[in-house]
C-alpha positions in Angstrom: 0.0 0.0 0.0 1.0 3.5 -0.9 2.4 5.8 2.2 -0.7 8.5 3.7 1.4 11.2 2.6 4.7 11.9 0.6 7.2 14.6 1.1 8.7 16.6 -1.3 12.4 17.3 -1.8 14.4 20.5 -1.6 18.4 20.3 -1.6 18.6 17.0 -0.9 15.8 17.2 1.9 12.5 15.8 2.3 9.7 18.9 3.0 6.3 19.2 4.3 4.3 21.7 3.4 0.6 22.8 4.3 -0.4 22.6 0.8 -1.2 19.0 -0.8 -1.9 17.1 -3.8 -3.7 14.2 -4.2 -2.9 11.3 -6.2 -5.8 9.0 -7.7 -5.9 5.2 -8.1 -6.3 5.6 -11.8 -8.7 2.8 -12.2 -11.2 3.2 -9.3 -10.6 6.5 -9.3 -10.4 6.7 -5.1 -7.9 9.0 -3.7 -4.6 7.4 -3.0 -1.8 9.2 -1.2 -1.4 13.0 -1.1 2.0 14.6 -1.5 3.5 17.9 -0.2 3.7 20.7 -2.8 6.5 23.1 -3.1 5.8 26.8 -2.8 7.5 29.5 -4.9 10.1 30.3 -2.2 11.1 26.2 -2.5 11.6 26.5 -6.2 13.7 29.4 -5.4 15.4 27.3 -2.8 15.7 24.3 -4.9 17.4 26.7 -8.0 19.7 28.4 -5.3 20.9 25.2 -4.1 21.7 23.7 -7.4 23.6 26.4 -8.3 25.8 26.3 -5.3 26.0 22.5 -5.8 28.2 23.0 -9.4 31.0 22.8 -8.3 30.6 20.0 -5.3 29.2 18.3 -8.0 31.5 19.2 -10.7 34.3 18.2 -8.2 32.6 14.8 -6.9 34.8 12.0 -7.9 33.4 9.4 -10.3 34.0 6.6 -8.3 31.7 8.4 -5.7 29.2 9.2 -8.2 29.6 5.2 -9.2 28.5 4.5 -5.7 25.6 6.9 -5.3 24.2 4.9 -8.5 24.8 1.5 -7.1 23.1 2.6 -4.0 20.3 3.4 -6.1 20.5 -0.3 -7.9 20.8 -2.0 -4.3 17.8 0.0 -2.9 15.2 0.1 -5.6 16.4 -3.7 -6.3 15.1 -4.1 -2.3 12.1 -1.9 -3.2 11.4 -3.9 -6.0 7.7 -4.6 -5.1 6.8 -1.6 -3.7 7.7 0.4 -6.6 5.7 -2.0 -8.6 2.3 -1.3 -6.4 2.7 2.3 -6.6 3.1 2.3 -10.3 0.1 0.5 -10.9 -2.3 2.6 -8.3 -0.9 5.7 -9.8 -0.2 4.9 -13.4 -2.9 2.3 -13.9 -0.3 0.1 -15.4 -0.9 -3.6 -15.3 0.8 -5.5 -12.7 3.3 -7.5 -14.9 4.3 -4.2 -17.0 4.6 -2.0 -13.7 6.9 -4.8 -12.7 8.9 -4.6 -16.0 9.3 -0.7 -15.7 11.0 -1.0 -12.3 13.6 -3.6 -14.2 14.3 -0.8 -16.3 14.7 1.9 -14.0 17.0 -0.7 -12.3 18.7 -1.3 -15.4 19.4 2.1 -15.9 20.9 3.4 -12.8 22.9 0.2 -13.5 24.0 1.4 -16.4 25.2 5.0 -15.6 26.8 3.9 -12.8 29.1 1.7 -15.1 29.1 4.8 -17.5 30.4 7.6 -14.7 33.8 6.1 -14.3 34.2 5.9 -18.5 33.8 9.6 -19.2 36.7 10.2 -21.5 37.9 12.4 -24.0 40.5 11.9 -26.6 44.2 13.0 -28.1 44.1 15.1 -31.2 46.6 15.4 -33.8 47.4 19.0 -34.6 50.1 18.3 -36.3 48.7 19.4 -40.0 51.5 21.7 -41.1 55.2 22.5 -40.6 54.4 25.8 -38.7 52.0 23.5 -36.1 55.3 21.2 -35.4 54.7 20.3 -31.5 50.8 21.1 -30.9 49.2 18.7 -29.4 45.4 18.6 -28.7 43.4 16.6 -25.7 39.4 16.7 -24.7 37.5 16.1 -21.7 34.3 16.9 -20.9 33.1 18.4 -18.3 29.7 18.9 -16.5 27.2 21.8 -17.9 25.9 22.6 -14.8 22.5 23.2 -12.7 20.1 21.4 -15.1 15.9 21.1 -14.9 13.8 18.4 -16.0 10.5 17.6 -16.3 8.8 14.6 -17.2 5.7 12.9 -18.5 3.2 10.6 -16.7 3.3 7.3 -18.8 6.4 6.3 -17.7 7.0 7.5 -13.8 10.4 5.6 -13.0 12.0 4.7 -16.6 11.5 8.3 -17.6 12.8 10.0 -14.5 15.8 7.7 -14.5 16.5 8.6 -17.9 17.5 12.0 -16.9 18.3 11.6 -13.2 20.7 8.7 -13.8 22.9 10.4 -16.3 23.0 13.9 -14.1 24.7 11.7 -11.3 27.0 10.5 -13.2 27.9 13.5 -15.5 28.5 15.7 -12.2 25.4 17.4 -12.9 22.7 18.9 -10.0 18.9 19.2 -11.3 15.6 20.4 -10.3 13.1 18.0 -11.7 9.3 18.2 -12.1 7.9 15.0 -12.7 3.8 14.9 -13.8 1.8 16.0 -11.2 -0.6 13.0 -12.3 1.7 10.4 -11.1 4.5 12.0 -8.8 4.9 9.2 -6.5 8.1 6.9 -7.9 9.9 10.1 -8.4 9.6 10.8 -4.9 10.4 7.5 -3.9 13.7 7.6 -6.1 14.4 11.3 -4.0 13.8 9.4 -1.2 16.4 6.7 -1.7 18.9 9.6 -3.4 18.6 11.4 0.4 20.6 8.8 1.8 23.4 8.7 -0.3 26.4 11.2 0.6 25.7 13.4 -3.1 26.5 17.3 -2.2 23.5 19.4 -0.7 22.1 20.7 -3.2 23.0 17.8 -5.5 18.5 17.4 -6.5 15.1 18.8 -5.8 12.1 17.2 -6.8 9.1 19.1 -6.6 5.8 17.8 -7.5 4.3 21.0 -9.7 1.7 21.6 -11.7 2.7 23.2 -15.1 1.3 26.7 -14.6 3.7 27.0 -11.8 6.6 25.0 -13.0 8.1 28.6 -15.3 11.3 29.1 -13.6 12.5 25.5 -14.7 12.0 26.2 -18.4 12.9 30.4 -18.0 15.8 30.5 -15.3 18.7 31.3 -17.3 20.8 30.0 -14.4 19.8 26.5 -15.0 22.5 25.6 -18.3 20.2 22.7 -19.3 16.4 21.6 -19.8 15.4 18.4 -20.5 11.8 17.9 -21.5 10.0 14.4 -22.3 6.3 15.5 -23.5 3.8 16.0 -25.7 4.0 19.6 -28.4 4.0 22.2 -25.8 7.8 21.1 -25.5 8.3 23.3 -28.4 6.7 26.4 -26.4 8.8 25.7 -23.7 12.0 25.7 -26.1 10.9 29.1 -27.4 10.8 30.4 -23.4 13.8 28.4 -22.3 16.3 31.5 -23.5 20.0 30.6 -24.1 20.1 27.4 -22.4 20.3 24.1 -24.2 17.4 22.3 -25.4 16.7 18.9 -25.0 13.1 17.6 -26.3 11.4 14.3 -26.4 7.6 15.2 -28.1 6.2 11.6 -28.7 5.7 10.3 -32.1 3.0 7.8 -34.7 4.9 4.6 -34.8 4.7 3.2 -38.6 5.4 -0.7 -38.7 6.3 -2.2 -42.3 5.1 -5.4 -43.1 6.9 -6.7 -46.0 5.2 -9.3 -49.0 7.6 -11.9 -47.6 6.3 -12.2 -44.1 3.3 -14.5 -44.6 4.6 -17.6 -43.4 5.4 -15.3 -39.8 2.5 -13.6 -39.2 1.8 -15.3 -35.8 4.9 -13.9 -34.3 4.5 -11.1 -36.0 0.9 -10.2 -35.0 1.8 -11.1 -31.3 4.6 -8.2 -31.2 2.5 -5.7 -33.3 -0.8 -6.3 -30.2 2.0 -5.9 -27.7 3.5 -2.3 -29.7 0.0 -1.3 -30.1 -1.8 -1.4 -26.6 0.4 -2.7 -23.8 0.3 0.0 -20.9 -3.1 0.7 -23.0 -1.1 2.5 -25.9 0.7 5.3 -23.7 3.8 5.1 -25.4 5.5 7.3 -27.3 7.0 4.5 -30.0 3.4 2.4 -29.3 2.5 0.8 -32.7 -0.1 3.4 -34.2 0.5 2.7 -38.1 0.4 -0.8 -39.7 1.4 -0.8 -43.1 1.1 -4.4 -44.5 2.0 -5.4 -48.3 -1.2 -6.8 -50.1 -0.1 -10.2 -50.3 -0.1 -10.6 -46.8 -2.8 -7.8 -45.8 -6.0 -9.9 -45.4 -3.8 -12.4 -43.1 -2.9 -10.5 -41.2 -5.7 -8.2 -40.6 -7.9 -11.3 -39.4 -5.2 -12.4 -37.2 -4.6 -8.9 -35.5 -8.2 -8.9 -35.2 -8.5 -12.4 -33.2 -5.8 -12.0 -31.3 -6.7 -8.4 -30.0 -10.4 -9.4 -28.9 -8.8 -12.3 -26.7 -7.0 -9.0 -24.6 -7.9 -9.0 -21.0 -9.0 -5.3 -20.3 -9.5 -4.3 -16.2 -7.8 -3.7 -13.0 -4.6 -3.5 -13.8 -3.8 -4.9 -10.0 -5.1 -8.4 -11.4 -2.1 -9.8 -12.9 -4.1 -11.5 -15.8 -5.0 -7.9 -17.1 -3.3 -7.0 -20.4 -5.1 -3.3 -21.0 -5.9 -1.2 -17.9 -7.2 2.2 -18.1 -5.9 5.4 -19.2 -4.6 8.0 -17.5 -7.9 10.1 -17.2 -11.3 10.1 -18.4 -10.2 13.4 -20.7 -7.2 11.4 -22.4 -9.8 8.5 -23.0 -12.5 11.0 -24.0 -9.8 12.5 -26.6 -9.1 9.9 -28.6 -12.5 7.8 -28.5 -13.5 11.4 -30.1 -10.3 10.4 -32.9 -12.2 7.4 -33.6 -15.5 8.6 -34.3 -14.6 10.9 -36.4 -12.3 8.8 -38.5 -15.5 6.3 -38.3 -17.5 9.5 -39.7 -15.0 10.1 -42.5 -15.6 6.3 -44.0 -12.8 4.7 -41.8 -13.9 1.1 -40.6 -13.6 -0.1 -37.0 -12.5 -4.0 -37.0 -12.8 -4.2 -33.4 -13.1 -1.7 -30.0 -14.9 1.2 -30.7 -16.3 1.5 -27.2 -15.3 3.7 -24.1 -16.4 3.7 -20.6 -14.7 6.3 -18.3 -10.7 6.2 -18.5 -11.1 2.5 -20.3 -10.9 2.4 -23.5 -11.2 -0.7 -26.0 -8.5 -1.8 -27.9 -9.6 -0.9 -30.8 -8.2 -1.6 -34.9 -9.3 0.3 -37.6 -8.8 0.7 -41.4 -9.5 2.8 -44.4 -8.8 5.6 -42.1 -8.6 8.7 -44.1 -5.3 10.5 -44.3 -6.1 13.2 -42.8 -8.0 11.9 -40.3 -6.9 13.0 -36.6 -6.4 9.3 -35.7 -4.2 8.9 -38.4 -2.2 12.1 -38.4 -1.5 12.6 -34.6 -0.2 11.3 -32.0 -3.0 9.0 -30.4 -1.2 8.1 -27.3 -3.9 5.3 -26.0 -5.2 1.8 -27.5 -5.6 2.6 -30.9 -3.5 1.4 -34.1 -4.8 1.5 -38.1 -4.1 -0.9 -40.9 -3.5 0.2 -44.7 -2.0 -2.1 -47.1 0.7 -1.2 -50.2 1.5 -2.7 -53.1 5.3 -1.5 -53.8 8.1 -0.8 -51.5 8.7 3.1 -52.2 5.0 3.5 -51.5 5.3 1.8 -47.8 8.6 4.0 -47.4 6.0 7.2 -48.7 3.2 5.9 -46.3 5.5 6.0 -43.0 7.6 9.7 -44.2 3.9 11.2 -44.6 3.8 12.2 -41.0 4.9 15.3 -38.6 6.3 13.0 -36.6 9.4 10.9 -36.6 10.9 8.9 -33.5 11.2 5.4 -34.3 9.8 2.6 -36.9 9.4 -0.8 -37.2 9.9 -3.2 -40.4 9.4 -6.8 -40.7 11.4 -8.5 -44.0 13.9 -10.8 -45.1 15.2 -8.7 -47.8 18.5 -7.0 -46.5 18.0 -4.4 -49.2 15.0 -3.1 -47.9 16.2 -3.3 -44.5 18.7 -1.2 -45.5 16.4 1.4 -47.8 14.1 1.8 -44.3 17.5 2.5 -42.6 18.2 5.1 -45.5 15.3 7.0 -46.6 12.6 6.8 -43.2 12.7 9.9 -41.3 13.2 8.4 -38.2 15.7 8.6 -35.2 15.2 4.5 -35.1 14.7 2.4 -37.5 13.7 -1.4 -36.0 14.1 -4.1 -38.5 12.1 -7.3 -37.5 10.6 -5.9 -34.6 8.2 -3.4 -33.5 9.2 0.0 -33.3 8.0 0.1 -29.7 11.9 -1.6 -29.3 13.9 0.4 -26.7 16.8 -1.3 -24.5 18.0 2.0 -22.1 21.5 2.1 -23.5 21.2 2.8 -26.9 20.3 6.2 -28.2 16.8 7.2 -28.3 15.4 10.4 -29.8 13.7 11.8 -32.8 13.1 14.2 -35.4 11.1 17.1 -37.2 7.8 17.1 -34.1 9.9 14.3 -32.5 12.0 17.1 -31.1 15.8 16.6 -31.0 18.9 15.3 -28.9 19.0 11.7 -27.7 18.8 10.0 -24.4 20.0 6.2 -23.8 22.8 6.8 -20.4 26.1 7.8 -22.6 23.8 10.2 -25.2 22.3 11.6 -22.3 25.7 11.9 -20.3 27.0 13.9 -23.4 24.1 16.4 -23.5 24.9 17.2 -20.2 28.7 17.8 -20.4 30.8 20.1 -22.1 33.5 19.1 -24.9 36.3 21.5 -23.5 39.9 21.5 -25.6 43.5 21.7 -24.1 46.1 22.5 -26.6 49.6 22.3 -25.6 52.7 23.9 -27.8 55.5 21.4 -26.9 
């Protein structure tokens, strides 16, 4: 069960204050903890103290910052079940996928703690002409400073390790805001940070809402913001003066199914179901677009069909529940409106269709019109369309023919066209023979055009918040 109340954390310090929050069970909708909720002097506070934490930071050796991360591993490896719980009453994620998340946010602390102590730069040759005779160039890279973060709700621990992970070991202090819809595992992770031995100073996590979250995206003495959202990211770019940028804005996952698939369409159509509504299809690389040759289309549409009927949908607490609900009634509302009106425009529902409250069916459609809502946004719940093609340049056409571009998926045996997706889709990620809901937490993971720009995955992330700086020495 979750704690009554959970406090905030200012300089490295767990607060109280008078004013609260509470935090629903997202599928009963009961109220299920209540957490403290910074004022504007503790934002202040919490800027203040990052600030005077630079250097303790910048001069914090990376074997200490190693051990502050394996802390972390040890601890949320003990906490392994609680963190589970309180991802599921606050999240609504099923059981067995809370339980996944918290091996990733393992997995990732894991991982920057192997990355702090292999921070290195590199010898240049400067040697290019007679008159250069005895320069020599080195690198290193160096912390950027007091950085702010804020993240998203679908993803309360993975996400917020994503960022907080590579700060540690970079050198880096933060501020970070995580959703005010599910605040809880954040806190819990401040809560096991407080007993490390990190500088005061070192984090502050405050649980705002966004009309009072400014001074993290306007401060010019933060040097970084790192923001993992939906569009308003690019706002928040525009506001965030001369400090770097770093933007994660969701994306409409295109999967390629290619004519030489039919004899794999079981396996197939089991990882397309998962890509398109596990954690009920709020994921930024969930499978939204299925573009299937004709040869195999039909297939494959009556198997996507079948198997997404047999989908479990419920409390996600009951560990036989695949789909639980979504995060609110208005994000369920949103997109059950998406369907309608594609329905409206001539597009045909194969199964779902059906809302009641945050729960949403998992729902397939096709002949959704191109313009369609449901087809060119970002859907971010249980929702995926099929559309079939008849040539390979026009299923490489079909995926480009979006605003978005994070990561896509292709199915084929043909290396060439392997290859052409890796070329020509306008994608930070291309997947070949899997979905392009794909991530492991080391490799590099950002997007392009409403995608936004820079990359996390530990060492990309650890590089966006360091500094290249040069030595040159005349010998």
């Amino acid at each position: 069960m979750l704690n009554k109340s959970y406090p905030f954390y200012l300089a490295n310090q767990p607060q109280t204050s008078k004013v609260t929050l509470e935090v629903r069970d997202k599928y009963s909708g009961k109220p299920a903890t209540r957490v403290a909720v910074p004022d504007a002097k503790a934002v202040e506070k919490a800027i203040a103290a990052a600030v005077k934490a630079a250097r303790p930071m910048r001069e914090f050796k990376p074997w200490a910052r190693q051990a502050v991360l394996q802390h972390c591993v040890d601890r949320f490896s003990a906490r392994r079940d609680e963190l589970a719980e309180a991802l599921c009453i606050e999240a609504g994620k099923p059981i067995k996928d809370a339980a996944g998340e918290v091996t990733r946010l393992i997995e990732t602390f894991r991982i920057a703690a192997e990355e702090a102590v292999r921070i290195n730069g590199e010898t240049i040759n400067l040697e290019l002409a007679a008159l250069l005779d005895g320069y020599h160039g080195y690198t290193k890279r160096v912390p950027i400073g007091p950085a702010s973060f804020i993240t998203p709700f679908n993803f309360p621990l993975n996400l917020v390790a994503h960022k907080v992970a590579p700060a540690i070991a970079a050198g880096c202090p933060f501020v970070l805001k995580p959703s005010e819809k599910t605040p809880i595992g954040a806190l819990i992770i401040g809560e096991v940070l407080a007993e490390t031995d990190l500088p005061r100073g070192a984090f502050s996590i405050l649980p705002l809402d966004g009309a009072h979250a400014a001074p993290l995206v306007e401060d010019e003495r933060f040097k970084l913001l790192s923001f993992t959202g939906g569009q308003i990211g690019w706002e928040l770019k525009a506001r965030a003066g001369r400090k770097k940028v770093v933007l994660e804005l969701g994306g409409n996952a295109a999967c390629i199914v290619d004519a030489d698939q039919g004899g794999k369409l079981d396996r197939i159509v089991q990882r397309l179901v998962f890509g398109a509504f596990y954690q009920s299809g709020q994921s930024c690389i969930g499978v939204q677009r299925i573009y299937a040759h004709a040869d195999v289309y039909e297939a494959l549409k009556r198997r996507l069909v079948a198997a997404t009927k047999k989908l479990k949908a419920g409390d996600p607490k009951d560990p036989g529940v695949f789909l639980g609900p979504m995060i609110d009634e208005a994000a369920a509302e949103r997109l059950h409106g998406w369907i309608l009106e594609a329905k409206q425009a001539g597009g045909k529902i194969l199964c779902g269709g059906k809302r009641r409250g945050n729960m949403l069916d998992a729902t397939l459609m096709e002949n959704v019109p191109v313009d369609a809502k449901a087809n060119r946004m970002e859907a971010f719940g249980p929702f995926a369309l099929l559309a079939p093609f008849t040539t390979f340049d026009e299923a490489i056409a079909m995926v480009n023919d979006s605003d978005y571009g994070l990561q896509a998926g292709i199915f084929t045996d043909s290396l060439d066209h392997a290859m052409r997706a890796w070329d020509e889709l306008e994608q930070g990620s291309v997947v070949v023979n899997d979905i392009p809901s794909f991530r492991v937490d080391n490799m590099p993971y950002g997007g392009v055009k409403r995608s936004g720009f820079g990359r996390e995955g530990v060492r990309y992330a650890i590089e966006d918040m360091s500094e290249l700086r040069l030595l040159v020495m005349r010998r």
